[in-house]
C-alpha positions in Angstrom: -24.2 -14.1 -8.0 -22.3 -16.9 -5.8 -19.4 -16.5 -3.4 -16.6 -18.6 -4.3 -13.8 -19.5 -2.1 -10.9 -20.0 -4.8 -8.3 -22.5 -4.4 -5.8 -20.1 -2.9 -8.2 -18.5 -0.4 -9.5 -15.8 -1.9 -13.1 -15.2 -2.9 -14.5 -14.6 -6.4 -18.1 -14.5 -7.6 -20.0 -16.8 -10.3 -22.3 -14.4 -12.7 -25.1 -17.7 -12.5 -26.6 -16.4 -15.6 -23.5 -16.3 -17.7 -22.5 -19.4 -15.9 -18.9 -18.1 -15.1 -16.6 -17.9 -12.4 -14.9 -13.8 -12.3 -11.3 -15.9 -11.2 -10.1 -18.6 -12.3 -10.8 -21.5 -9.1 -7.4 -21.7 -8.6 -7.4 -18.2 -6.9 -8.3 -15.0 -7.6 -4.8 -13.3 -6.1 -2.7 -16.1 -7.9 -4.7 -14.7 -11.3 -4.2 -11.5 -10.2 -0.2 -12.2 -10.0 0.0 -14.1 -13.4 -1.8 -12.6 -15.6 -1.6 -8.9 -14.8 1.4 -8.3 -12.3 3.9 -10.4 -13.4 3.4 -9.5 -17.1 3.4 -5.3 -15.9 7.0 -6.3 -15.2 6.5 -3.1 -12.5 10.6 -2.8 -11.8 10.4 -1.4 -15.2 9.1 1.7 -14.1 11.0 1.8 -10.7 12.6 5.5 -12.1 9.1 6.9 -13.2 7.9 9.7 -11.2 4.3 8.5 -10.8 2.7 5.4 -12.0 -1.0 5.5 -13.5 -2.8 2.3 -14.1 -6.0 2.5 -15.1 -7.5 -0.8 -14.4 -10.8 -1.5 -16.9 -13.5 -3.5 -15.1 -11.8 -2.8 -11.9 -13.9 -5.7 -10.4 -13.1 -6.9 -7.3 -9.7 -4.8 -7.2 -7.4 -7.9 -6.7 -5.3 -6.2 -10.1 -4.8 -3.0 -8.3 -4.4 -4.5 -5.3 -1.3 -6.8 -6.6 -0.2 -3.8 -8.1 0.4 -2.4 -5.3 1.7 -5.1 -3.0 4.3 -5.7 -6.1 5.0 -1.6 -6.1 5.4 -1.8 -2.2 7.3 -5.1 -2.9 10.1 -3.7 -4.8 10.1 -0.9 -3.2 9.3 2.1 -6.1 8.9 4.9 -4.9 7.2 6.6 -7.3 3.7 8.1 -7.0 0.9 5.5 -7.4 -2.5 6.8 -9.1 -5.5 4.0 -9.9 -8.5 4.7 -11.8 -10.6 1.9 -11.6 -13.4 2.1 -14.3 -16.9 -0.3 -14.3 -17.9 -1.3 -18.2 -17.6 3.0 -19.4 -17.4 2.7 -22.7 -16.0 6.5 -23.0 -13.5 5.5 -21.0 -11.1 4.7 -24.1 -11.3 8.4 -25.4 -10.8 9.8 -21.3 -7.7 7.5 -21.9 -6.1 9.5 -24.9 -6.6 12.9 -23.3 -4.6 11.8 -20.2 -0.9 10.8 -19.6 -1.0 7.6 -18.9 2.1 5.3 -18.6 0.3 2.4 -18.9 -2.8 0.5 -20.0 -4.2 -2.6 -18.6 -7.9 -4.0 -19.9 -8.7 -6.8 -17.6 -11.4 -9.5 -19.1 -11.7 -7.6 -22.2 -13.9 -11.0 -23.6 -15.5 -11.7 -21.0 -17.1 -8.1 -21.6 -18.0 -8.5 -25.3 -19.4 -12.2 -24.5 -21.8 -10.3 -22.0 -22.7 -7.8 -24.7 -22.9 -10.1 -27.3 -25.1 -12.4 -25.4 -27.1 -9.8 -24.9 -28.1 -9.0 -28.7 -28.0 -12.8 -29.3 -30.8 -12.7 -27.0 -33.0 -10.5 -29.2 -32.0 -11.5 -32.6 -31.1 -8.5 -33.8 -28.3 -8.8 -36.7 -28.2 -5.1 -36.4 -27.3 -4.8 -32.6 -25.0 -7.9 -33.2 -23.2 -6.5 -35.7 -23.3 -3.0 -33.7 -21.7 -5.5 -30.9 -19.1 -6.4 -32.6 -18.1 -3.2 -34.2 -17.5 -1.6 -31.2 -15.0 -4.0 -29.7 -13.4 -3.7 -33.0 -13.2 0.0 -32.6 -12.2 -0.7 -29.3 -9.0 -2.6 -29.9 -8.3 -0.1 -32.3 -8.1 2.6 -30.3 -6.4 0.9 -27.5 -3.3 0.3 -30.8 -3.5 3.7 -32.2 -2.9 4.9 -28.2 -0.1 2.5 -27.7 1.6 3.0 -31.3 1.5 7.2 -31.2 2.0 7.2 -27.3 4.0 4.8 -27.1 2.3 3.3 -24.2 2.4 -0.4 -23.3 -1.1 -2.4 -23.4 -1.5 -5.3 -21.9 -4.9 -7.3 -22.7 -5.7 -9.8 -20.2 -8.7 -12.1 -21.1 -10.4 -14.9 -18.1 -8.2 -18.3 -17.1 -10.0 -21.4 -16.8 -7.8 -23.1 -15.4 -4.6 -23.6 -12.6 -2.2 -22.4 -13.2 0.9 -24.6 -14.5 4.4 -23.7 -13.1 7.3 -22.3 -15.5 9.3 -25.4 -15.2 6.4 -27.9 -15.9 5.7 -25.8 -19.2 9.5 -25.2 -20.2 9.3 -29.0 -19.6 6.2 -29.4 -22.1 4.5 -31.7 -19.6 0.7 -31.6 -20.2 -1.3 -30.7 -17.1 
């Protein structure tokens, strides 16, 4: 692993042997804000009387902790609960027995690229294709739970990239 010191100040890590950055270079916290805060849209659930997030591949905890800044931000006062889970793979089926209000998978590729590396490595069509059925049964767990439940998921996946500002993109002007 190398530090980083993102664009914005904050500090991600390069996995050298995937050869990826965790945050985009840009900044980890203005990541953090685009693609998992803003999107929440948290004022929705200002009347809720506790929020549960469980943030998948908790990381670094710059999710939940923009969570929270933006909870403390608009000033909800409901009851804030954060499981942060680490690549558990059970953790889909712990979902569906809870109440959760919410569902946010952060990186879910980057996750099946390190598992899929992984069996490429051996050659194995077998664990491949075992690879790649479980992120299939994945995701389809993660639609049956929002469907019945009617719980929101949001799916974030890694940016490469700054970020471009809402005007510039309204504006179609290439970056």
């Amino acid at each position: 692993m190398e530090k980083i010191i993102t664009q914005d100040g904050s500090v991600t890590f390069r996995n050298m042997e995937m050869d990826e950055c965790y945050h985009t270079k840009s900044g980890a916290v203005e990541e953090s804000i685009k693609k998992f805060v803003e999107p929440t849209q948290f004022e929705r659930f200002k009347d809720y009387e506790e929020i549960i997030i469980f943030d998948i591949c908790f990381g670094l905890g710059y999710n939940s902790a923009a969570a929270i800044d933006k909870i403390k931000e608009l000033k909800i006062k409901s009851k804030v609960t954060i499981f942060g889970f680490e690549n558990d793979l059970k953790i889909l089926d712990k979902i569906n027995k809870e109440h959760v209000g919410l569902i946010i998978v952060d990186g879910m590729a980057m996750l099946y690229r390190l598992e899929l590396g992984d069996a490429q490595k051996t050659k194995d069509s077998e664990n491949i294709k075992k690879v790649n059925r479980e992120i299939a049964k994945q995701m389809r767990v993660l639609a049956e739970i929002a469907r019945k439940k009617k719980i929101p998921v949001i799916i974030t996946n890694q940016v490469y990239g700054a970020f471009q500002n809402e005007e510039d993109w309204r504006k179609g002007k290439e970056r």
